[in-house]
Backbone as a printed PyTorch tensor [residue, N CA C, xyz], in Angstrom:
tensor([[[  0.8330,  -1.1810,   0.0000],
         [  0.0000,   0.0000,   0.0000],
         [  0.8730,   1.2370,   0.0000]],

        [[  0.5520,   2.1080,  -0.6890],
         [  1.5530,   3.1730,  -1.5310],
         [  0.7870,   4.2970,  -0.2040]],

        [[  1.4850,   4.7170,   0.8630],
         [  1.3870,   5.7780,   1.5760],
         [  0.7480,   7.4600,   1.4310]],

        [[  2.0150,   7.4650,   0.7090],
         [  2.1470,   8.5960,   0.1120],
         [  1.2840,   9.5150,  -0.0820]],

        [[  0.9210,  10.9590,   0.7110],
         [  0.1950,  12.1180,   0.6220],
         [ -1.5390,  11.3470,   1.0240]],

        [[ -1.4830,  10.2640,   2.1140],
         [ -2.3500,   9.9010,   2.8390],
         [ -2.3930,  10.6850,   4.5040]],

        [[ -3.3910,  10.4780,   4.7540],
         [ -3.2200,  10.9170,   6.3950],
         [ -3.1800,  10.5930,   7.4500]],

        [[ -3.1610,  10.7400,   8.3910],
         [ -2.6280,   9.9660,   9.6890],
         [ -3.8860,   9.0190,   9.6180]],

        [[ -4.9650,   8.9280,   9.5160],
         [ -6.1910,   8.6620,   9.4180],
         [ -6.3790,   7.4690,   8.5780]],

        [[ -6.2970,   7.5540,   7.0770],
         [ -6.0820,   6.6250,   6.7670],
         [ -4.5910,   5.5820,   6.8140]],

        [[ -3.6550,   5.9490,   6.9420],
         [ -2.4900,   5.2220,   6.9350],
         [ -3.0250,   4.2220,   8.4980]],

        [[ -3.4580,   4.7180,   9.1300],
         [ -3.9160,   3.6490,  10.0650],
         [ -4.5830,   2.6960,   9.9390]],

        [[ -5.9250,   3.4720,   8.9550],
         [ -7.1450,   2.7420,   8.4320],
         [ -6.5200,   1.1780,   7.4550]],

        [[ -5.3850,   1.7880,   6.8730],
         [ -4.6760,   0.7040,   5.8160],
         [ -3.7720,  -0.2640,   7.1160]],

        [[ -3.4900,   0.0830,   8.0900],
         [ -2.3300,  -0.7550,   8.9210],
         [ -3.3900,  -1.9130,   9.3980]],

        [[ -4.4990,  -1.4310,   9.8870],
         [ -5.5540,  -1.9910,  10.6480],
         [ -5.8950,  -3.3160,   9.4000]],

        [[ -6.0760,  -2.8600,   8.3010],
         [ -6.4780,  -3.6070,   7.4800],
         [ -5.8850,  -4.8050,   7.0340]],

        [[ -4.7840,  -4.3730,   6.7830],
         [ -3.6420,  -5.1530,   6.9180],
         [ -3.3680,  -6.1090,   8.0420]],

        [[ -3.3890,  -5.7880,   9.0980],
         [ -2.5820,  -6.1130,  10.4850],
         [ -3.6980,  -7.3490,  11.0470]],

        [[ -5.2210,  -6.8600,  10.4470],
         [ -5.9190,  -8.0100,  10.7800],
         [ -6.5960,  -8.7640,   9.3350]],

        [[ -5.8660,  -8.7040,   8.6250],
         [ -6.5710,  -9.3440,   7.5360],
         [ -8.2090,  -9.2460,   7.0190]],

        [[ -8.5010,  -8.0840,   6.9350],
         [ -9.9180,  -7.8120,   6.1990],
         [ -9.2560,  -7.8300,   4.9300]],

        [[-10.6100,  -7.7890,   4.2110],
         [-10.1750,  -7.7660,   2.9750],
         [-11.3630,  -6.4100,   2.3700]],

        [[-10.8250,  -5.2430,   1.5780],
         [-11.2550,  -3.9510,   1.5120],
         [-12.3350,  -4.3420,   0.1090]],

        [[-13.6510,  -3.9050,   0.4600],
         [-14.9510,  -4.4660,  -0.3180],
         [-14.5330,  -2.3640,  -1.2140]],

        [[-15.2020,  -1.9090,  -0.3410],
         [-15.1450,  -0.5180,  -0.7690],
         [-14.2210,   0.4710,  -0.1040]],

        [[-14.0020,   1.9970,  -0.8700],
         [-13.6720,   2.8040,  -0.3070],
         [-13.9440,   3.9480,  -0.8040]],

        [[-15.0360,   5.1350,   0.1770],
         [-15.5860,   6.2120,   0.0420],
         [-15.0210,   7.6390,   0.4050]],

        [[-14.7530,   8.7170,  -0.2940],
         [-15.1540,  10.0340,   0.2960],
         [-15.9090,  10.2920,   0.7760]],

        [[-15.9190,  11.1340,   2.0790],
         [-16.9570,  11.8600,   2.5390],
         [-16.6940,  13.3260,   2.2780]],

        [[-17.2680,  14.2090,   2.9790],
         [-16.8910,  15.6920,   3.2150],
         [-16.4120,  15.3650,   4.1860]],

        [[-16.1530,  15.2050,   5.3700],
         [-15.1380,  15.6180,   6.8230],
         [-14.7340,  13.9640,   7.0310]],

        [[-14.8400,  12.8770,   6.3650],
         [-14.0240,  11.5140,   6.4380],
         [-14.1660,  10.6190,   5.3320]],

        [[-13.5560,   9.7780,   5.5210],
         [-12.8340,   8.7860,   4.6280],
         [-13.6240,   7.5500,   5.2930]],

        [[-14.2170,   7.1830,   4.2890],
         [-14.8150,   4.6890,   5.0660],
         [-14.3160,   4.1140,   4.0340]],

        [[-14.1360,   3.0860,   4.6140],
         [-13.3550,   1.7810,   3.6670],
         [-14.8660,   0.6050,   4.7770]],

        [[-15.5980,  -0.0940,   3.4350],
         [-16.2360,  -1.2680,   4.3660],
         [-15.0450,  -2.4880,   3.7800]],

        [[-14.6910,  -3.5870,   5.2930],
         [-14.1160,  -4.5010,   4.8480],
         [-14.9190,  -6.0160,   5.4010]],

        [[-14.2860,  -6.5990,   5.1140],
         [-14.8260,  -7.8990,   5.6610],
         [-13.8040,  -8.8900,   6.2050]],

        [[-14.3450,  -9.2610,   7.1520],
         [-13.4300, -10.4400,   8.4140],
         [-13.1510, -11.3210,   7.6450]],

        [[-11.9150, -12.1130,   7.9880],
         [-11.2910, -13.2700,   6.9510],
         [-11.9620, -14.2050,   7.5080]],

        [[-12.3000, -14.7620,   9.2280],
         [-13.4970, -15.8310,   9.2830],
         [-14.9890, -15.8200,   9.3890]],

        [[-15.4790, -15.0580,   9.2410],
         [-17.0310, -14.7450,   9.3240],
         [-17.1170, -14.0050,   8.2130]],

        [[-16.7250, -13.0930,   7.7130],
         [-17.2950, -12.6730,   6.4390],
         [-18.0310, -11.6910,   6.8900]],

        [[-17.9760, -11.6740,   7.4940],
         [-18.9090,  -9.8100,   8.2780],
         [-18.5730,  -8.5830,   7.7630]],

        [[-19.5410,  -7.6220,   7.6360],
         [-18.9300,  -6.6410,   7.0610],
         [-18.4450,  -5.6770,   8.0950]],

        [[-17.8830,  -5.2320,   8.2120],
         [-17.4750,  -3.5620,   9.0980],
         [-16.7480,  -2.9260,   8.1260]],

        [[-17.7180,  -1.5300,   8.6130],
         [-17.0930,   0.1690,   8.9380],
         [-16.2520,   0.9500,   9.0650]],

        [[-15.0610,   1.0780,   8.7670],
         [-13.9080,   1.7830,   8.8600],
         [-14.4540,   3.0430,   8.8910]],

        [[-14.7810,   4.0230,   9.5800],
         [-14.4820,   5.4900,   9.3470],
         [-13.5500,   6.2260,  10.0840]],

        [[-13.2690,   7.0010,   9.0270],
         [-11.5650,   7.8310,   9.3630],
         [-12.5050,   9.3440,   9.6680]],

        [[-12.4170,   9.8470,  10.8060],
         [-12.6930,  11.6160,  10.8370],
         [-11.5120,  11.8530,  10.7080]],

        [[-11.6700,  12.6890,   9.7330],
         [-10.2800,  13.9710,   9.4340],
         [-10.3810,  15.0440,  10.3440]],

        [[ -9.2150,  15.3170,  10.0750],
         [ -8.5040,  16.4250,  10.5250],
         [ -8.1930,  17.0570,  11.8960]],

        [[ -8.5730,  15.4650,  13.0130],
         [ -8.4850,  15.4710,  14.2940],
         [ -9.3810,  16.1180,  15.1660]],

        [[-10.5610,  16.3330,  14.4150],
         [-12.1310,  16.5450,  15.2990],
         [-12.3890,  15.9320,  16.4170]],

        [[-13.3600,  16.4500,  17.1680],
         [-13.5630,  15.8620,  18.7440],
         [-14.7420,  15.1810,  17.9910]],

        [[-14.9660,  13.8130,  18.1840],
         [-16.0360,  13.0050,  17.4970],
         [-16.9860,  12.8510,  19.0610]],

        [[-18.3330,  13.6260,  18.9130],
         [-19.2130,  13.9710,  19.6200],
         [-20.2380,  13.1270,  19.2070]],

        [[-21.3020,  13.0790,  20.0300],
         [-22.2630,  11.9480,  19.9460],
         [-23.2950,  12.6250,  18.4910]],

        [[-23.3950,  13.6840,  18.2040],
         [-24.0390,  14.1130,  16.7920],
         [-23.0250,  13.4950,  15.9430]],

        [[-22.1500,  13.7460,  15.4150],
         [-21.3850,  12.3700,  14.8810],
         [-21.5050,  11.2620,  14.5540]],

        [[-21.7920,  10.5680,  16.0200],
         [-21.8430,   9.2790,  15.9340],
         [-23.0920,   8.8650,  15.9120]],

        [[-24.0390,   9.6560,  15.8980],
         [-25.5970,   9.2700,  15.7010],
         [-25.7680,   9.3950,  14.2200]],

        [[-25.1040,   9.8730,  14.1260],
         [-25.0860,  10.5430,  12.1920],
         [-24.1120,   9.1180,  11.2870]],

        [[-23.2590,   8.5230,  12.2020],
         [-22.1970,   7.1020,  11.3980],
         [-23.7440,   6.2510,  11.7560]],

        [[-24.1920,   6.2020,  13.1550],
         [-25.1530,   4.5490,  13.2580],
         [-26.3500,   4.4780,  12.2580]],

        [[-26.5970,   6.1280,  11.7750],
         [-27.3830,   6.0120,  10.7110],
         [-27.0060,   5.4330,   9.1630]],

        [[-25.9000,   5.8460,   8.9540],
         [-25.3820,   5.2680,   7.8890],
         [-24.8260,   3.9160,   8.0630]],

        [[-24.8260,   3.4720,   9.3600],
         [-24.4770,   1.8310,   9.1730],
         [-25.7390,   1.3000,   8.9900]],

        [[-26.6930,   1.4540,   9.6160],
         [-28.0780,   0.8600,   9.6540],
         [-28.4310,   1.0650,   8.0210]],

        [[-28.2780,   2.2730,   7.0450],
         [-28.6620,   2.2360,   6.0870],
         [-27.7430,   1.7830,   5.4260]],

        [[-26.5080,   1.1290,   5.2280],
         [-25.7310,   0.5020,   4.8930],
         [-26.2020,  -1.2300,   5.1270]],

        [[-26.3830,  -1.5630,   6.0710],
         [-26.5970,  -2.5840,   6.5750],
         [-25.7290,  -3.7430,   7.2340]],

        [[-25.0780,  -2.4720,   7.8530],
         [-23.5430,  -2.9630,   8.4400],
         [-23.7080,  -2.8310,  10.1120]],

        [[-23.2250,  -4.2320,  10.6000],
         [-23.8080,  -3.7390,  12.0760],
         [-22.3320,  -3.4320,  12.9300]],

        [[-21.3760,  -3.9940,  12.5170],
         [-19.7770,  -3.2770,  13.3140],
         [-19.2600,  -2.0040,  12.8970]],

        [[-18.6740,  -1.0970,  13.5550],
         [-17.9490,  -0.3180,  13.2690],
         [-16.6720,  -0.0160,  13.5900]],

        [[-15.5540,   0.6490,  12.7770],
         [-14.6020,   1.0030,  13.6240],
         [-13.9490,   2.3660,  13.5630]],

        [[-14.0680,   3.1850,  14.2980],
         [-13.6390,   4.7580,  14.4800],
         [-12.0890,   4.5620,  14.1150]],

        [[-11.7090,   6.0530,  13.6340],
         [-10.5230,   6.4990,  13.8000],
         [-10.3960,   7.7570,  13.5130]],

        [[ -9.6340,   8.4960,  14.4060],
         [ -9.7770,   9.8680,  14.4420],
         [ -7.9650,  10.3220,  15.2600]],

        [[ -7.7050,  11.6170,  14.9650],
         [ -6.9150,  11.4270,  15.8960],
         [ -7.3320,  12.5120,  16.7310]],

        [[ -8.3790,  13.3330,  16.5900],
         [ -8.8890,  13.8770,  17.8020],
         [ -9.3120,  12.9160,  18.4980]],

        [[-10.1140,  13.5950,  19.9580],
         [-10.8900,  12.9180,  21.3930],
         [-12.3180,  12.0550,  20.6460]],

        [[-12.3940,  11.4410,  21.4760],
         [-14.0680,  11.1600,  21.6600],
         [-14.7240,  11.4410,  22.8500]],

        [[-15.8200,  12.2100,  23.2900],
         [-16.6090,  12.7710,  24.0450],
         [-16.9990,  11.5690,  24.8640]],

        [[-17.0050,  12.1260,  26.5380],
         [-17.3460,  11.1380,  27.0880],
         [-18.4040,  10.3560,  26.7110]],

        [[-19.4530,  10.7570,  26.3590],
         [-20.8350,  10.5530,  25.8810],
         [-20.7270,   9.7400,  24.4330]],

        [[-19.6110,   9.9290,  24.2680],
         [-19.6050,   8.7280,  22.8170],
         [-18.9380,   7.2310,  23.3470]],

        [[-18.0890,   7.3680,  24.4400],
         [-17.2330,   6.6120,  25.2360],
         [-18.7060,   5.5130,  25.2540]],

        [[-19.0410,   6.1310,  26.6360],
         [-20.5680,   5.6180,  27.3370],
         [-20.9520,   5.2540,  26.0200]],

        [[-22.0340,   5.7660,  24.9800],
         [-22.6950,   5.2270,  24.5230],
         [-21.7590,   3.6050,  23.9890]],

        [[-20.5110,   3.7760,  23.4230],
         [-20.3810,   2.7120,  22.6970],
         [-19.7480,   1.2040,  23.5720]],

        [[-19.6640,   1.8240,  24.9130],
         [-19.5680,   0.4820,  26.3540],
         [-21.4140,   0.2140,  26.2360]],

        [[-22.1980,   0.6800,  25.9180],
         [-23.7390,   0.7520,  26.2230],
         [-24.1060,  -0.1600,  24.8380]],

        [[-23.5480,  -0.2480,  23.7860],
         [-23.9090,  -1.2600,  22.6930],
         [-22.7950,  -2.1730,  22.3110]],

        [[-21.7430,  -2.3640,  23.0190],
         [-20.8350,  -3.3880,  23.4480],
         [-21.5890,  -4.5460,  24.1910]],

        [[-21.7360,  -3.5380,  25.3370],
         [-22.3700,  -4.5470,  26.6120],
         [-23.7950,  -5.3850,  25.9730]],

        [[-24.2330,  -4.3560,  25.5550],
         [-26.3760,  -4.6190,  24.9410],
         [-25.8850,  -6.1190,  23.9960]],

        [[-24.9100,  -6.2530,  23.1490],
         [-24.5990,  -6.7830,  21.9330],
         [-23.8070,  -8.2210,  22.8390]],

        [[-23.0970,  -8.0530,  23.8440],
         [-22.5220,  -9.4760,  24.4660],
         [-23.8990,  -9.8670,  25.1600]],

        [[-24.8930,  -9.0220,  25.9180],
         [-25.8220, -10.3040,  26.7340],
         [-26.6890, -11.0160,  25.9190]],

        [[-26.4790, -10.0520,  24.4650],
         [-27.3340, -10.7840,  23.3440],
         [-26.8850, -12.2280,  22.9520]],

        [[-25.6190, -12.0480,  22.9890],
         [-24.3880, -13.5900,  22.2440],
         [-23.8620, -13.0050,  21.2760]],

        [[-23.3960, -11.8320,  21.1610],
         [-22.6110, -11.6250,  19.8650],
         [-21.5910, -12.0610,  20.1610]],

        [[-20.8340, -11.9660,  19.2290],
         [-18.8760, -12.5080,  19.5110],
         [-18.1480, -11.7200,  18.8560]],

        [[-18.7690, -10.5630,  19.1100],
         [-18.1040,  -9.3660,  17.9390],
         [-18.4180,  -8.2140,  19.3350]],

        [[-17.7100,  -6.8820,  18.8860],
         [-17.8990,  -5.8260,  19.5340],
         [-18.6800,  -4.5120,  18.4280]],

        [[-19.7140,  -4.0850,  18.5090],
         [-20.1780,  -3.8450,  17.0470],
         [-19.3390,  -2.2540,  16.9580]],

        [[-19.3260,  -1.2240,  18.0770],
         [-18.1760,   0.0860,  17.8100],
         [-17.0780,  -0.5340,  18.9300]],

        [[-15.9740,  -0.1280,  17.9570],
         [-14.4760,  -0.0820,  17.9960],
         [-14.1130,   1.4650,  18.2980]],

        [[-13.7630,   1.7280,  18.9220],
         [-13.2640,   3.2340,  19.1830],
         [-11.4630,   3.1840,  18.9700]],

        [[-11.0180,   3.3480,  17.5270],
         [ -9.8260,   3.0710,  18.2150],
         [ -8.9510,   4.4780,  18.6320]],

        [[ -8.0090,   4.0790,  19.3990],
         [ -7.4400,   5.4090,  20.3280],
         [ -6.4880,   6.1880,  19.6020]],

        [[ -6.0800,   6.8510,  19.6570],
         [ -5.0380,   8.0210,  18.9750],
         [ -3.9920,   7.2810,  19.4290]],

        [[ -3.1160,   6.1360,  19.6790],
         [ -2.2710,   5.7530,  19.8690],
         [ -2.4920,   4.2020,  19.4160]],

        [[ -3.4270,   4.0990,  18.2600],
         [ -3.1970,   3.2790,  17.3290],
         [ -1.9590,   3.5820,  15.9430]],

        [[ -0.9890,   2.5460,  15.6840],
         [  0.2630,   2.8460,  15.2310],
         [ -0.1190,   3.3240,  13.8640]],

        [[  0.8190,   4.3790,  12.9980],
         [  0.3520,   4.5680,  11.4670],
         [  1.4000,   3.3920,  10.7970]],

        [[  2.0560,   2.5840,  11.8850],
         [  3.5480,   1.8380,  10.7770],
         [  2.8960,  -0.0220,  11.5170]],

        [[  3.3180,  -0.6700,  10.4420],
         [  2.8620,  -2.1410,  10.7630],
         [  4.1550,  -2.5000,  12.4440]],

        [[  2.9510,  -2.7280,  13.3820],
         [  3.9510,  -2.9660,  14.5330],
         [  4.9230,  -4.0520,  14.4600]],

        [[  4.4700,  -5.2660,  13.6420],
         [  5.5120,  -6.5670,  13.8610],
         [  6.4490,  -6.3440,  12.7260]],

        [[  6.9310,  -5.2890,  12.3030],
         [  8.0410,  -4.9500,  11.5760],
         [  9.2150,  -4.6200,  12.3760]],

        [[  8.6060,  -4.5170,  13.2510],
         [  9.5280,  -3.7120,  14.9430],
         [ 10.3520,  -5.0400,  15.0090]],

        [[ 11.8840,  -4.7770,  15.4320],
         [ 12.7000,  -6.2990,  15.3580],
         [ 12.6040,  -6.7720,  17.2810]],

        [[ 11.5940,  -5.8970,  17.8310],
         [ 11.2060,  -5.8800,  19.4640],
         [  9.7800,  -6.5180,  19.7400]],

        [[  9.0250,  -6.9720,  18.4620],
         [  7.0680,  -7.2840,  18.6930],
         [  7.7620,  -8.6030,  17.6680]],

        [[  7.3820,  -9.2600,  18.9340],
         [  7.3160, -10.9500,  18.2540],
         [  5.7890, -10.8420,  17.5880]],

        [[  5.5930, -11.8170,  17.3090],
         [  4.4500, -12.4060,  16.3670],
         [  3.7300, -12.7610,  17.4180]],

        [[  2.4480, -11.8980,  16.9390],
         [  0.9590, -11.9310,  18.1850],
         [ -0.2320, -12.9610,  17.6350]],

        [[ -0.8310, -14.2750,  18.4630],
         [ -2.1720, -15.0030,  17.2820],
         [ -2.7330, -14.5850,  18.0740]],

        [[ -4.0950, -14.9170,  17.8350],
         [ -5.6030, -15.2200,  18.5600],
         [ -5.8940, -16.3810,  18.7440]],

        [[ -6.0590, -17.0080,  19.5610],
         [ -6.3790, -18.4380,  19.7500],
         [ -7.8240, -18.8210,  19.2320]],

        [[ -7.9120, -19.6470,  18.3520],
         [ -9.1510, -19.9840,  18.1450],
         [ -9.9700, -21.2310,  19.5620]],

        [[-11.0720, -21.2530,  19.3610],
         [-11.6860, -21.4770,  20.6150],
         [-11.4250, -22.7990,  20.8960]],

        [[-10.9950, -23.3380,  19.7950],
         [-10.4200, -25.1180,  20.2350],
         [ -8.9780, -25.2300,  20.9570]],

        [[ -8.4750, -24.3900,  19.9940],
         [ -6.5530, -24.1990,  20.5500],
         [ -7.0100, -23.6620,  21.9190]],

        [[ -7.7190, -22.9690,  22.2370],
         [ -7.5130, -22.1830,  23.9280],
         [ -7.9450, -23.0230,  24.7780]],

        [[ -8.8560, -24.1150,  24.4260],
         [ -9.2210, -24.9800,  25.3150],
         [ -8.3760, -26.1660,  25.3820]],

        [[ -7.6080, -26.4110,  24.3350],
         [ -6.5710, -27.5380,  23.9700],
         [ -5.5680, -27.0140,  25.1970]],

        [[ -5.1450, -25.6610,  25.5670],
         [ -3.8920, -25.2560,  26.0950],
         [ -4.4050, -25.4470,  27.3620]],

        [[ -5.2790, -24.7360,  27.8970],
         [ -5.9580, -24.7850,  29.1740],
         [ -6.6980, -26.1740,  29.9380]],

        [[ -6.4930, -26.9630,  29.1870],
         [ -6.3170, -28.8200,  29.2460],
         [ -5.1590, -29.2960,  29.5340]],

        [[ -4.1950, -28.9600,  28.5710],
         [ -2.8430, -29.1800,  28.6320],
         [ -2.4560, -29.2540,  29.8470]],

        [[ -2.3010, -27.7760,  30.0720],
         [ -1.1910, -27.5640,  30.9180],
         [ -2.2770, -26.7260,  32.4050]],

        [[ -3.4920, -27.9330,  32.5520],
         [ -4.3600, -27.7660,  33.2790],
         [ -4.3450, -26.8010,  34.3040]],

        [[ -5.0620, -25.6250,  33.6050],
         [ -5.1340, -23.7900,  33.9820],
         [ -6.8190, -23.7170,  33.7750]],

        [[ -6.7870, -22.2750,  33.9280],
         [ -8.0520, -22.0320,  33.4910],
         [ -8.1480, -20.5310,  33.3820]],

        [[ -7.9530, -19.7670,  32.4840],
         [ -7.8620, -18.9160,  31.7590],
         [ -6.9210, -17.5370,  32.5770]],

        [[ -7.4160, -17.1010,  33.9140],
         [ -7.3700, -16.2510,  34.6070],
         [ -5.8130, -16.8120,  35.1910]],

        [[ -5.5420, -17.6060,  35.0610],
         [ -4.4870, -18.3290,  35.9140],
         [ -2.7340, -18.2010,  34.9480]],

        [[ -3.1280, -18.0450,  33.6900],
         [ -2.4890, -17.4050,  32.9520],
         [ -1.3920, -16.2640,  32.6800]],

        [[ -0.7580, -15.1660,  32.5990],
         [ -0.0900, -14.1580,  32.3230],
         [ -1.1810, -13.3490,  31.4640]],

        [[ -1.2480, -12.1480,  32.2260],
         [ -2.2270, -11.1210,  31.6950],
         [ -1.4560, -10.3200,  30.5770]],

        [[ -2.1980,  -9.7040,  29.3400],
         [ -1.8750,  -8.7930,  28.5750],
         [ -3.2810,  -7.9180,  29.1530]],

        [[ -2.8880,  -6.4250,  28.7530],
         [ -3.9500,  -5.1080,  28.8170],
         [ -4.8950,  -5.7150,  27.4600]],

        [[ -5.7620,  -5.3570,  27.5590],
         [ -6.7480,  -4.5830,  26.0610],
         [ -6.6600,  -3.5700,  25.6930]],

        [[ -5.4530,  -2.7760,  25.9670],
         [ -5.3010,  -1.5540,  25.6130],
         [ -3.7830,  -1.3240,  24.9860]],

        [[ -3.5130,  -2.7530,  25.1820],
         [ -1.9950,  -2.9450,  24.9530],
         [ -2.1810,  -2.8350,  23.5870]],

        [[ -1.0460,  -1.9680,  22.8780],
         [ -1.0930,  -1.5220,  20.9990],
         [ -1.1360,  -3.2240,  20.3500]],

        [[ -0.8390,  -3.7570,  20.7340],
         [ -0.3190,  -5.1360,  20.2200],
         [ -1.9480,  -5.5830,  20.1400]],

        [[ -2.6150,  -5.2810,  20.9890],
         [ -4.0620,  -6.3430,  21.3220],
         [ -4.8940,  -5.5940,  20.4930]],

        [[ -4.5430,  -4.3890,  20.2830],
         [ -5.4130,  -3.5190,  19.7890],
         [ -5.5620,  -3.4130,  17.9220]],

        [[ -4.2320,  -3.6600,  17.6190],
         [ -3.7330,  -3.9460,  16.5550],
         [ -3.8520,  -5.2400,  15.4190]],

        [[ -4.5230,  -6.4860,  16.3830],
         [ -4.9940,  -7.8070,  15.9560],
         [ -6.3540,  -8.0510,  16.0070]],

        [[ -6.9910,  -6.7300,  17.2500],
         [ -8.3780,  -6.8440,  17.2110],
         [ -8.8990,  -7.9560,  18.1640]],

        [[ -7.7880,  -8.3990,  19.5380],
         [ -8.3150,  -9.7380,  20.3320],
         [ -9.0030,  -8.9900,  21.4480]],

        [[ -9.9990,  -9.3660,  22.1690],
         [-10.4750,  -8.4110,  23.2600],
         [-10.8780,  -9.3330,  24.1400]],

        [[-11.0230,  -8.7130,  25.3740],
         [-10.9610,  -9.4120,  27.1160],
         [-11.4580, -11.0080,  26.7840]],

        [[-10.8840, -11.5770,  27.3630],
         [-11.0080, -13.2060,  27.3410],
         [-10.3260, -14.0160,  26.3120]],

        [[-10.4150, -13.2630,  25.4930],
         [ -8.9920, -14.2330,  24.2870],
         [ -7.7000, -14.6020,  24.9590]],

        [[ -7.1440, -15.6900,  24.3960],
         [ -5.8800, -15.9840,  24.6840],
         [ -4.8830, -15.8230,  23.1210]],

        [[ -3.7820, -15.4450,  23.4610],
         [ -2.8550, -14.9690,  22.3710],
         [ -1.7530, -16.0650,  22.6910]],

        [[ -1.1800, -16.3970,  21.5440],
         [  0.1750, -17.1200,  21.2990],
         [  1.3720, -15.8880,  20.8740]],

        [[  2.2020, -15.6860,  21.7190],
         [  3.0300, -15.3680,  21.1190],
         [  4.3480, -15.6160,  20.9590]],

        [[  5.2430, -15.4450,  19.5450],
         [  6.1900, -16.6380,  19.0870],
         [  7.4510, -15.4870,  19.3200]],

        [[  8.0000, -15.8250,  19.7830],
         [  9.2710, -14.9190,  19.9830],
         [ 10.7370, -15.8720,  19.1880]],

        [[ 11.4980, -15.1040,  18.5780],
         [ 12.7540, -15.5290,  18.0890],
         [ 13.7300, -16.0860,  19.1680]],

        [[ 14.1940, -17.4300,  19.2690],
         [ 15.1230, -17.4510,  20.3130],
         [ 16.6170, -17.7080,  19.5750]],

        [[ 17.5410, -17.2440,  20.2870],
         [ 18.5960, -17.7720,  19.5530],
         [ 19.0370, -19.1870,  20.3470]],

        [[ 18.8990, -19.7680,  21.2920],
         [ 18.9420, -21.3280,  21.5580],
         [ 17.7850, -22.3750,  21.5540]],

        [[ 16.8250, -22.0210,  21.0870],
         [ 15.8150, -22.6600,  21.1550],
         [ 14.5170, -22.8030,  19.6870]],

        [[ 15.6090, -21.6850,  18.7570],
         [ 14.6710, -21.0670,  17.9460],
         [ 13.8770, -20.2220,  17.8620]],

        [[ 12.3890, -21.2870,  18.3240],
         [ 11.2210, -19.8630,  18.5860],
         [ 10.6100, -20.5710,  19.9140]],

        [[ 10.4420, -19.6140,  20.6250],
         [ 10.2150, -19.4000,  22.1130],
         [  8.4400, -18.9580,  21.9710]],

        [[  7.4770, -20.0590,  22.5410],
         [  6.4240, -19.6460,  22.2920],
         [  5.7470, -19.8770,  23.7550]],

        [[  4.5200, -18.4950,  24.3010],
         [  4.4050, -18.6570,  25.4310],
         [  2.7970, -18.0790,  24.9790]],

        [[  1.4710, -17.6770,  26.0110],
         [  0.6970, -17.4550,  26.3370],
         [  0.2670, -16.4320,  26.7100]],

        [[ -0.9470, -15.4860,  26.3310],
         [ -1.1430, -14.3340,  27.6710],
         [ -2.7430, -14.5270,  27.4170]],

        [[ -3.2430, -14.1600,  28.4900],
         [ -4.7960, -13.9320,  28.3000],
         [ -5.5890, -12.3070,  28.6120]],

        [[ -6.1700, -11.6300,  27.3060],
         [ -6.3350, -10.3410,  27.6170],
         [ -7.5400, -10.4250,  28.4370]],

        [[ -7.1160,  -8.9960,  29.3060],
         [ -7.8680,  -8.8210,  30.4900],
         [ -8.6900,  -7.4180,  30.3420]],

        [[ -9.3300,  -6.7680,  30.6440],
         [ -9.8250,  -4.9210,  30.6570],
         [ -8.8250,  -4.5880,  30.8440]]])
């Protein structure tokens, strides 16, 4: 992906894309942002990319103004990026259709808020960020059998950690991660994200 005379906004929008393997269906102008809809490499779901330009405080008129265009889209995830704030009141609302959306059974988070300290450069290029997975739900129960644990008992990562944020794993996933060893090869250990 050719950078060049993009903005902080999208160069993220493209890392994200990248970093978790969607695959980019569309990509729109707006007047004050940029959407790319992509789709998940295992479900096939669609989400929302919107980029606000030019580092706006994204206020709940805003974001009542994106849930309209997802609903008329017919897209039920979203994912923010801005490198201005988000208003407490956008915070709240989108813990308020997080939460509404898990007692339902989703397995998705439908808004993504991501933070101004989402990276514009691919993090595992860094010769310091080993290689981050997501455990799929058989492997996490295969490990937690194994080596008879039970999730919490584990080594914690944040959900706020750039790394977790960057693969898209959230509270309760377990991550593999493969580190380079020089006597052993590759050095592979566990964390389970926490809030």
């Amino acid at each position: 992906m050719n950078n060049e005379g993009l903005t902080i906004e999208e160069r993220k929008a493209q890392v994200l894309i990248k970093l978790r393997k969607y695959k980019l269906i569309k990509r729109e102008d707006n007047q004050e942002a940029i959407s790319y809809i992509v789709k998940t490499p295992k479900d096939k779901q669609k989400i929302l990319i919107w980029c606000f330009l030019g580092g706006v405080t994204v206020g709940i008129v805003l974001m009542n103004a994106l849930y309209k265009t997802m609903k008329k889209k017919g897209i039920e995830r979203v994912i923010t990026i801005t490198e201005g704030r988000y208003t407490h009141a956008v915070k709240k609302g989108a813990k308020e259709r997080n939460e509404e959306a898990e007692k339902k059974g989703a397995k998705f988070r439908p808004v993504e808020l991501l933070p101004t300290t989402f990276p514009v450069f691919e993090i595992f290029n860094h010769i310091l960020v080993p290689r981050h997975e997501i455990l799929t739900e058989q492997e996490k129960n295969q490990i937690l059998a194994e080596y008879k644990l039970q999730p919490y008992q584990m080594p914690h990562i944040k959900a706020i950690d750039p790394v977790v944020k960057a693969i898209g794993a959230l509270p309760g996933d377990v991550l593999r991660i493969i580190r380079k060893s020089q006597t052993a090869g590759e050095h592979i250990s566990y964390r389970y994200v926490v809030e």
